[in-house]
Structure formats: C-alpha cells, structure tokens
PyMOL Python script that loads the backbone (N, CA, C, O; Angstrom):
from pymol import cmd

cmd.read_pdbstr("""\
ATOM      1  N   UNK A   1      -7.284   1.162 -17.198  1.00  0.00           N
ATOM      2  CA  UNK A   1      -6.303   0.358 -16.522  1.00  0.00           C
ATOM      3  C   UNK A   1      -6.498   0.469 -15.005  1.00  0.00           C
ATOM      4  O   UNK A   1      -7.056   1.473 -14.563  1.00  0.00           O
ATOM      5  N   UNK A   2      -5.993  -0.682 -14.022  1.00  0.00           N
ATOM      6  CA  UNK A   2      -6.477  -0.619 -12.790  1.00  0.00           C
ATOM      7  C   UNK A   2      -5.632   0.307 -12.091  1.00  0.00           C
ATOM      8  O   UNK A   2      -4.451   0.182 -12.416  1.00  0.00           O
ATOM      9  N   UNK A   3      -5.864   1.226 -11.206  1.00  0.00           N
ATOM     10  CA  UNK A   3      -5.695   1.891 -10.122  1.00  0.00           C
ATOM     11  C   UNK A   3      -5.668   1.240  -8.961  1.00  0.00           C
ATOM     12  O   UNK A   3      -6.723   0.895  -8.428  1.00  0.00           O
ATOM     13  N   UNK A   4      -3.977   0.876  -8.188  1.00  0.00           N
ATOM     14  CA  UNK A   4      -4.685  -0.209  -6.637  1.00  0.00           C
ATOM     15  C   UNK A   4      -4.221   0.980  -5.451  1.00  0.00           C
ATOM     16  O   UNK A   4      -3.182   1.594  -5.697  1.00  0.00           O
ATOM     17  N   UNK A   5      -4.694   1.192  -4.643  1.00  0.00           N
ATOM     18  CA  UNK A   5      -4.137   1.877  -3.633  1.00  0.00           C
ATOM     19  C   UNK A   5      -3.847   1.171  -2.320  1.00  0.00           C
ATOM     20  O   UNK A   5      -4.667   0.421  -1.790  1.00  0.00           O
ATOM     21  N   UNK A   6      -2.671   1.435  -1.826  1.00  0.00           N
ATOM     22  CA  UNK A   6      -2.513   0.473  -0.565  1.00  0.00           C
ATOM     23  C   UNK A   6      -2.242   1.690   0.632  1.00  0.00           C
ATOM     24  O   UNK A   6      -1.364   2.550   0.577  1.00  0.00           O
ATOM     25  N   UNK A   7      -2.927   1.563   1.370  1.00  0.00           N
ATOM     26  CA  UNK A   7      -2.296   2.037   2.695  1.00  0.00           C
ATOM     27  C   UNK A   7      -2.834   1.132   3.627  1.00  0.00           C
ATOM     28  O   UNK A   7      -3.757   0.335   3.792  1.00  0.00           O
ATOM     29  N   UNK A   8      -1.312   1.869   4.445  1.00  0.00           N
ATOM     30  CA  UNK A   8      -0.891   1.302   5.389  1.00  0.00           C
ATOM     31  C   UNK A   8       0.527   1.584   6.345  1.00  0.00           C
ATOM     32  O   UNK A   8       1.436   2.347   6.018  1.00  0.00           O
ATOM     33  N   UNK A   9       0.481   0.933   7.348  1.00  0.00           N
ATOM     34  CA  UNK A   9       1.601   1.231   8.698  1.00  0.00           C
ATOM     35  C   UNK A   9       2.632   1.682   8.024  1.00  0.00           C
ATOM     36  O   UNK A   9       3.214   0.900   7.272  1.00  0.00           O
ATOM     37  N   UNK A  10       3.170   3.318   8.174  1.00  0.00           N
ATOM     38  CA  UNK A  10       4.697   3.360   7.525  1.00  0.00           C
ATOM     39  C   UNK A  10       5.638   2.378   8.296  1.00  0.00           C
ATOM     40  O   UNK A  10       5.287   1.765   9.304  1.00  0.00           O
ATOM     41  N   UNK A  11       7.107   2.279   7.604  1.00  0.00           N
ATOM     42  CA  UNK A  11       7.899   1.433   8.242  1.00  0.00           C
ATOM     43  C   UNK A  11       7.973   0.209   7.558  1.00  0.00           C
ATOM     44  O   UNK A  11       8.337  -0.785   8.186  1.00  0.00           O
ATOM     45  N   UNK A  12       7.669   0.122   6.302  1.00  0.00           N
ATOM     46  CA  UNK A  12       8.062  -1.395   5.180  1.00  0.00           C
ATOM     47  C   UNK A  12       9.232  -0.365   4.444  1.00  0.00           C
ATOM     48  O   UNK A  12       9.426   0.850   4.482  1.00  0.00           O
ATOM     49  N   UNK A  13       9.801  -1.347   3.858  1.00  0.00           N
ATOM     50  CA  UNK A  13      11.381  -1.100   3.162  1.00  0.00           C
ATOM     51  C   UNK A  13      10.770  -0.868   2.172  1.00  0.00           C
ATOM     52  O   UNK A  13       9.563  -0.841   1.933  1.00  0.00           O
ATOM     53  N   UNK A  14      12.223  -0.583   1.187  1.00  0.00           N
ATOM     54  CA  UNK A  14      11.463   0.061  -0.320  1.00  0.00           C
ATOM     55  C   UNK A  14      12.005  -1.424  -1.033  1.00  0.00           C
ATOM     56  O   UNK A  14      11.828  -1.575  -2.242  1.00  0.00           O
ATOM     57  N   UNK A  15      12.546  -2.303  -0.375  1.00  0.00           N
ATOM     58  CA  UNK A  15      12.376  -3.636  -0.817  1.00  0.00           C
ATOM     59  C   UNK A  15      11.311  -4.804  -1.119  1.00  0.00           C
ATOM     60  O   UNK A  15      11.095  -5.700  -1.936  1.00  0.00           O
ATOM     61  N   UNK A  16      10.675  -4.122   0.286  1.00  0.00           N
ATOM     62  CA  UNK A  16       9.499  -4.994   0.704  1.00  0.00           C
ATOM     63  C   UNK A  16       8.647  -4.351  -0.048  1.00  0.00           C
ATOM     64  O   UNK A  16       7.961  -5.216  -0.591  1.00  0.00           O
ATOM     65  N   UNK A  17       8.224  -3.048  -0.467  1.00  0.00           N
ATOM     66  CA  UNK A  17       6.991  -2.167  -1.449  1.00  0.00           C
ATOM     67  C   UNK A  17       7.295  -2.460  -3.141  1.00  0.00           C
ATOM     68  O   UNK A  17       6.561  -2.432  -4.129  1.00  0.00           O
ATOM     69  N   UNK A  18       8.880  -2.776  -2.922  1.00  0.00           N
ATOM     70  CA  UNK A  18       8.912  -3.058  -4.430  1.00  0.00           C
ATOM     71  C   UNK A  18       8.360  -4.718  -4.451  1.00  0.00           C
ATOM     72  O   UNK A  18       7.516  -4.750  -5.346  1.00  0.00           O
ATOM     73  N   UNK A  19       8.460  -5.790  -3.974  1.00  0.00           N
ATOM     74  CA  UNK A  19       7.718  -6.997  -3.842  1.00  0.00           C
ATOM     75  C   UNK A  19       6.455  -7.157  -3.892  1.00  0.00           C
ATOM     76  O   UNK A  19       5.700  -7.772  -4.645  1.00  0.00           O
ATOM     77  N   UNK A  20       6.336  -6.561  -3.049  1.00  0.00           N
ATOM     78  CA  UNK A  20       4.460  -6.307  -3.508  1.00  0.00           C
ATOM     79  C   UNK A  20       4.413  -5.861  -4.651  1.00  0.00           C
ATOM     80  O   UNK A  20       4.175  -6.628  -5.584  1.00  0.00           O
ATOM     81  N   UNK A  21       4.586  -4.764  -4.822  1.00  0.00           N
ATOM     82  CA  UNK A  21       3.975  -4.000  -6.080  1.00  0.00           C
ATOM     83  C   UNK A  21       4.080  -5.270  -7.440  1.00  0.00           C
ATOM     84  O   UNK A  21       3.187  -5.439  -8.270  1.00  0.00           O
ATOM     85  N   UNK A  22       5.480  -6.106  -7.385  1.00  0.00           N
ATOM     86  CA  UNK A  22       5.852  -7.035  -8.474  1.00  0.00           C
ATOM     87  C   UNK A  22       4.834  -7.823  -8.432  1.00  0.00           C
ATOM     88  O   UNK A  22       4.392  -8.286  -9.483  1.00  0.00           O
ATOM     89  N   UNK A  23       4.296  -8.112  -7.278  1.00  0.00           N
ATOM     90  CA  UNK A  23       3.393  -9.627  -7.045  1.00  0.00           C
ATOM     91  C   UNK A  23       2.267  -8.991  -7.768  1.00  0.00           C
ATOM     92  O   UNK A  23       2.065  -9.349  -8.928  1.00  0.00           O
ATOM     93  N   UNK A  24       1.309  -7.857  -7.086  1.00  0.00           N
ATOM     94  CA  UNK A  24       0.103  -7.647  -7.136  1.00  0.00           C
ATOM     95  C   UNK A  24       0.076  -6.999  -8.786  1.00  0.00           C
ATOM     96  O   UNK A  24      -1.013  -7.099  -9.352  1.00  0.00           O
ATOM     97  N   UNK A  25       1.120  -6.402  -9.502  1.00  0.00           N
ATOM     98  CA  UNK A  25       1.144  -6.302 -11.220  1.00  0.00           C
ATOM     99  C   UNK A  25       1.186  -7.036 -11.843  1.00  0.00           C
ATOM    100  O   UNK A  25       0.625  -6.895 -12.930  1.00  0.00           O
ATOM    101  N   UNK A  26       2.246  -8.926 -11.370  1.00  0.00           N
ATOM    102  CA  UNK A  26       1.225  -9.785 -12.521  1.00  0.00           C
ATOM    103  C   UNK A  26      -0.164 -10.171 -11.811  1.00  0.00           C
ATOM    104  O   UNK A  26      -1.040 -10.533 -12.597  1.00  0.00           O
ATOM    105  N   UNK A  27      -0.476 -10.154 -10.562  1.00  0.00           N
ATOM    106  CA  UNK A  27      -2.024 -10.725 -10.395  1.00  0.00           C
ATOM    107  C   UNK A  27      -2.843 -10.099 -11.225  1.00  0.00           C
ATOM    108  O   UNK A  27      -3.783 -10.740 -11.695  1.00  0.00           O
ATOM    109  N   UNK A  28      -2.646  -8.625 -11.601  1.00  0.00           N
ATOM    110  CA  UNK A  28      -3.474  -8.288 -12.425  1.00  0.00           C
ATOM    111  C   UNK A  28      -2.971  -8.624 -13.697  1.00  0.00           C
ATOM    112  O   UNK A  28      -3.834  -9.173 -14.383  1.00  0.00           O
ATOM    113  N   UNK A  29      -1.824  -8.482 -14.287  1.00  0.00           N
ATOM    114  CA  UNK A  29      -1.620  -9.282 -16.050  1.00  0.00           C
ATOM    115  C   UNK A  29      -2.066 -10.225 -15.812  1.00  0.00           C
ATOM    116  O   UNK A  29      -2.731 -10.355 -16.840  1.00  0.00           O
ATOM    117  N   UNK A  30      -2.415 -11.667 -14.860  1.00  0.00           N
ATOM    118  CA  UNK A  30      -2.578 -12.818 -15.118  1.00  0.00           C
ATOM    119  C   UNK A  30      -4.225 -13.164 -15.130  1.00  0.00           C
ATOM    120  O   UNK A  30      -4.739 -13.997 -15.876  1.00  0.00           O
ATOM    121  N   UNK A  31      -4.955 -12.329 -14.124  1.00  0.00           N
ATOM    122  CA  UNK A  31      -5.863 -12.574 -13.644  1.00  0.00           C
ATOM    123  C   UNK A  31      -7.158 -11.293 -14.699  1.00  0.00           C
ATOM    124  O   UNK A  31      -8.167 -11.833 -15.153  1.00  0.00           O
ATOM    125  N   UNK A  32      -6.999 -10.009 -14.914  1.00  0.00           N
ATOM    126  CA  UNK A  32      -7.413  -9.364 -15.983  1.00  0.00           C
ATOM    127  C   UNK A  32      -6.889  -9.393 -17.168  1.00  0.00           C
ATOM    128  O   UNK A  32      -7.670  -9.075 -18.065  1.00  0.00           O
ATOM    129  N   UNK A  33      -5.556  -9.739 -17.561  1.00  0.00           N
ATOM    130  CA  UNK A  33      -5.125  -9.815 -18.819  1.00  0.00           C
ATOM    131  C   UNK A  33      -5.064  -8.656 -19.347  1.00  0.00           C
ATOM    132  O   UNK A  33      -5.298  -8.438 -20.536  1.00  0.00           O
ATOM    133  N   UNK A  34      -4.644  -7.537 -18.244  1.00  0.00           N
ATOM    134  CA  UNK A  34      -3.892  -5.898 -18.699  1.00  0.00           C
ATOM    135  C   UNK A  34      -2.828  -6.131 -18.413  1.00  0.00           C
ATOM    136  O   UNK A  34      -2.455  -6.814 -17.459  1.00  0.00           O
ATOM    137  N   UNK A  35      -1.925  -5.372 -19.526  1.00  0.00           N
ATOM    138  CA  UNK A  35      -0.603  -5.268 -19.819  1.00  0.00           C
ATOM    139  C   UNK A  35      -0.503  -4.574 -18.120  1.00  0.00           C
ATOM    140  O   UNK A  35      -1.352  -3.995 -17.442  1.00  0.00           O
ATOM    141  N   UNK A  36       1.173  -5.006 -17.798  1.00  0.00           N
ATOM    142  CA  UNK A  36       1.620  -4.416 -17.099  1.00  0.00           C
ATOM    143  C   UNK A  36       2.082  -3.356 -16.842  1.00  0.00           C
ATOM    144  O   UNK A  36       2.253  -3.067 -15.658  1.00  0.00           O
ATOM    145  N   UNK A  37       2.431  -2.441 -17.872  1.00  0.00           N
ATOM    146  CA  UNK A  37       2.480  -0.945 -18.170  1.00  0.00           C
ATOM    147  C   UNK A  37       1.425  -0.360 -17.510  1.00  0.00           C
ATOM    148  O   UNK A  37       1.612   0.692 -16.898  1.00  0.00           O
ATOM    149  N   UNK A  38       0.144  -0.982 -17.549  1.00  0.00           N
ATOM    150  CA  UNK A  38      -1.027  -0.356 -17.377  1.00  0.00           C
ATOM    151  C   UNK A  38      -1.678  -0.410 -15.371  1.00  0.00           C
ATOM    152  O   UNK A  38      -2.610   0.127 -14.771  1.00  0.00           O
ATOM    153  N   UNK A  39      -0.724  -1.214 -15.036  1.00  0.00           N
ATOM    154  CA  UNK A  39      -1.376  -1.189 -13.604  1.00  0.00           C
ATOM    155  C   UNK A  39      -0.336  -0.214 -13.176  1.00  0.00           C
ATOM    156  O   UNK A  39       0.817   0.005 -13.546  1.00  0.00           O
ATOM    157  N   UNK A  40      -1.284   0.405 -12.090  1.00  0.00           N
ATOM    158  CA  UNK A  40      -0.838   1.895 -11.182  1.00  0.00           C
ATOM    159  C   UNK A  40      -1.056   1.354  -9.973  1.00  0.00           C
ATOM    160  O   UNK A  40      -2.137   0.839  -9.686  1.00  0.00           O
ATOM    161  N   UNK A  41       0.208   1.437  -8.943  1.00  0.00           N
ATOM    162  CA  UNK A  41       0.644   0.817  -7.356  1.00  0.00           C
ATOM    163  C   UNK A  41       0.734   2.648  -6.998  1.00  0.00           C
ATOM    164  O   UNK A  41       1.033   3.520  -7.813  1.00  0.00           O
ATOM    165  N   UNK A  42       0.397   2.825  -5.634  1.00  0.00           N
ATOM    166  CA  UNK A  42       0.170   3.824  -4.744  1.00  0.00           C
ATOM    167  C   UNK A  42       0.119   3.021  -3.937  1.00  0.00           C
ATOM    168  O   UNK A  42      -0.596   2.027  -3.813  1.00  0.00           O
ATOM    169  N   UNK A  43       1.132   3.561  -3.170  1.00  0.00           N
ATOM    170  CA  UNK A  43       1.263   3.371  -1.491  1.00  0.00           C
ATOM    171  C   UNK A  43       1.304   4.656  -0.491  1.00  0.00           C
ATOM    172  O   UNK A  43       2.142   5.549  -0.361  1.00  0.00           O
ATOM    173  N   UNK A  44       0.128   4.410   0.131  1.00  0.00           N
ATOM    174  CA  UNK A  44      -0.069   6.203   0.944  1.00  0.00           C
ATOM    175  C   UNK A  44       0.349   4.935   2.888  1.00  0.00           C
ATOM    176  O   UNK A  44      -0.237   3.988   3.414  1.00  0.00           O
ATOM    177  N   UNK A  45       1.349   5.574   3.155  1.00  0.00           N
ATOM    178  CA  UNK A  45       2.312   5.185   4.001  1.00  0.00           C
ATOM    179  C   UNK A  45       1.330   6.131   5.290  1.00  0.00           C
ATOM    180  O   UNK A  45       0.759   7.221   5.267  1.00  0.00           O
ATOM    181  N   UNK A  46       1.460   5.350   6.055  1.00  0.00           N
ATOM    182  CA  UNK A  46       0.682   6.418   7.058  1.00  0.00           C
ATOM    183  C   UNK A  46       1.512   6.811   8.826  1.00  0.00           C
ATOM    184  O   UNK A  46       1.948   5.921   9.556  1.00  0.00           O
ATOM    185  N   UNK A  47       1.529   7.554   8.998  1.00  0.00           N
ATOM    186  CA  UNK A  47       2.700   7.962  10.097  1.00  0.00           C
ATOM    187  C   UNK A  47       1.288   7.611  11.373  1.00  0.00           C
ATOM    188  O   UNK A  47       0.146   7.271  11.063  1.00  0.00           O
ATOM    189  N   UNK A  48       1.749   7.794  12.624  1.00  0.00           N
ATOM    190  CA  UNK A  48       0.933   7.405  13.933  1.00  0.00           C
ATOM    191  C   UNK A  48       0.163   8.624  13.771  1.00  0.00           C
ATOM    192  O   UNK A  48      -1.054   8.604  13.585  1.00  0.00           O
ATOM    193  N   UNK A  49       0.675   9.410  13.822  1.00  0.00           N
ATOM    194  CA  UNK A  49      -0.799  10.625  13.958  1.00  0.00           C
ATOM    195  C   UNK A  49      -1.515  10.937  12.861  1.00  0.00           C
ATOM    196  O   UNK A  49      -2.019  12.060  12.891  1.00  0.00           O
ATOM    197  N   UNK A  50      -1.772  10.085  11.611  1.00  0.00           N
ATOM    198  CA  UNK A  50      -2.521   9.901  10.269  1.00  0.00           C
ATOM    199  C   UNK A  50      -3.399   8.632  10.613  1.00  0.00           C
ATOM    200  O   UNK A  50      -3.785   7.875   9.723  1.00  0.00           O
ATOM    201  N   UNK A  51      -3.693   8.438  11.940  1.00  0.00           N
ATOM    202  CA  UNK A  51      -4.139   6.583  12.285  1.00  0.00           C
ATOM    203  C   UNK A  51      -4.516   6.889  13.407  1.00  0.00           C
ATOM    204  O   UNK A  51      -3.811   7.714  13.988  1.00  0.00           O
ATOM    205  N   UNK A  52      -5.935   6.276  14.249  1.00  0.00           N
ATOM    206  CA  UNK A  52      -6.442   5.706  15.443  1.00  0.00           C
ATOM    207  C   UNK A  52      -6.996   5.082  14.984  1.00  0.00           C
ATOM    208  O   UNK A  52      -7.315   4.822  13.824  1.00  0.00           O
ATOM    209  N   UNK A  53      -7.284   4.574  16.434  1.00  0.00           N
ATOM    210  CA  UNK A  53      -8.661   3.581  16.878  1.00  0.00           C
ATOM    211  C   UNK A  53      -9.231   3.898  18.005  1.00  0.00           C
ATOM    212  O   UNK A  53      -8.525   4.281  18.938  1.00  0.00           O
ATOM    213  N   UNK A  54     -10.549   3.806  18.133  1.00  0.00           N
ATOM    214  CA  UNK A  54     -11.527   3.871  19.571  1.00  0.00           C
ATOM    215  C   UNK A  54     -11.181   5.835  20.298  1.00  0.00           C
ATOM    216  O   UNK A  54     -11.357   6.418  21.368  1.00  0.00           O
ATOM    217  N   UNK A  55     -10.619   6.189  18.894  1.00  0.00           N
ATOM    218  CA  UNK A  55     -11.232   7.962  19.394  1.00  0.00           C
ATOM    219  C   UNK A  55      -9.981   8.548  19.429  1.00  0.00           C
ATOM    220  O   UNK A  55      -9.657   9.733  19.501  1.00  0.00           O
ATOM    221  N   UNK A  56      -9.064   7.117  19.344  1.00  0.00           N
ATOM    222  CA  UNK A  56      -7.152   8.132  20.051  1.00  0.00           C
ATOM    223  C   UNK A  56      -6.659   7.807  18.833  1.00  0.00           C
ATOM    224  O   UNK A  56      -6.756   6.835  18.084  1.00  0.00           O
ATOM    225  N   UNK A  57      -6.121   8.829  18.816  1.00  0.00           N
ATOM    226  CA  UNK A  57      -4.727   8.297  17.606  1.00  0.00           C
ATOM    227  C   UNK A  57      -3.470   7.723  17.860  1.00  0.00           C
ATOM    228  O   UNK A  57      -3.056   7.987  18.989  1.00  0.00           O
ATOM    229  N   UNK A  58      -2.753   7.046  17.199  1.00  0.00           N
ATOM    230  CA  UNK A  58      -1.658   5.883  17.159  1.00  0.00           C
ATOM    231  C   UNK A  58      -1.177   6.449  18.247  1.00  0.00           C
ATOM    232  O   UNK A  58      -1.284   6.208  19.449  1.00  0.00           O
ATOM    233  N   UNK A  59      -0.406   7.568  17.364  1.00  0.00           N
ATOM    234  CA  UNK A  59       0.567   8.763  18.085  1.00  0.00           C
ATOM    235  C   UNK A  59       0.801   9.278  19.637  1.00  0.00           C
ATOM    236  O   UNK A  59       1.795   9.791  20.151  1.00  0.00           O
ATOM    237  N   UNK A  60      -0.720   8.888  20.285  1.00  0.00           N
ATOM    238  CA  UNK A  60      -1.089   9.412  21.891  1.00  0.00           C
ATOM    239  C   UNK A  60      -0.976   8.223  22.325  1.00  0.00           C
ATOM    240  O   UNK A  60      -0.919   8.166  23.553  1.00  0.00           O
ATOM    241  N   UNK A  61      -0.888   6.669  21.469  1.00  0.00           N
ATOM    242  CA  UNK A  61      -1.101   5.919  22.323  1.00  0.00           C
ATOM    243  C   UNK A  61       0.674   5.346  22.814  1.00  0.00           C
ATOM    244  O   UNK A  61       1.040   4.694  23.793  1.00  0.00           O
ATOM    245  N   UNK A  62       1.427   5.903  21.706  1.00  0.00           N
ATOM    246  CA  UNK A  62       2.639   5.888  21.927  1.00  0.00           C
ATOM    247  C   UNK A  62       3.376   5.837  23.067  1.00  0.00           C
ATOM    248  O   UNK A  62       4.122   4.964  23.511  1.00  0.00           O
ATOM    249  N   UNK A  63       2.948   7.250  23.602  1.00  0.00           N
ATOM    250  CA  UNK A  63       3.185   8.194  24.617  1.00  0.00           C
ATOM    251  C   UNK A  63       3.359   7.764  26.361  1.00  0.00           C
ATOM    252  O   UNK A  63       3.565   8.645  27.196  1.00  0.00           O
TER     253      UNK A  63
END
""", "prot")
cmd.dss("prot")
cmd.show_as("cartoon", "prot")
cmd.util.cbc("prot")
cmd.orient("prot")
C-alpha cells in the first residue's frame, strides 16, 4: 500500500492537513485502485531552524 510523505512549512491547520490528506486518499483509490484503508498520509511539519536556503537557515533569516 502507498506510503506519501509530505513536508513542509509548519503553520497549516489541522483543517487544512485533514483536506489534503482527504483529496490525495481518493487520488490514490481512484487513480491506483487501493482501498483507502491502505493509503498512509505523514506530514513531517518543519519549524525555521529544520529549513534553509543558500547556507542560512529559515530561523537566522528571521532575525
């Protein structure tokens, strides 16, 4: 069964993660034709100092 992992910017609602997750579980019932029981949503939420770009992290650029 598929495994999807999402990360990304913390700071989405648990409204907005539950929407996704609904959308992207039938894309897979509709589009592989696995039961929905069977798809696994992970969301690895990432804080500013788990994130840069160009050498700095989020977190310093905050500052």
């Amino acid at each position: 069964m598929p495994v999807i992992t999402i990360q990304q910017i913390a700071g989405r609602t648990k409204q907005q993660k539950t929407e996704v997750m609904k959308k992207i579980t039938e894309a897979f019932v509709d589009v592989y034709g696995v039961p929905g029981e069977g798809v696994m949503i992970i969301f690895q939420d990432l804080k500013d100092d788990d994130w840069g770009r160009n050498g700095v992290l989020q977190g310093d650029l905050d500052k």
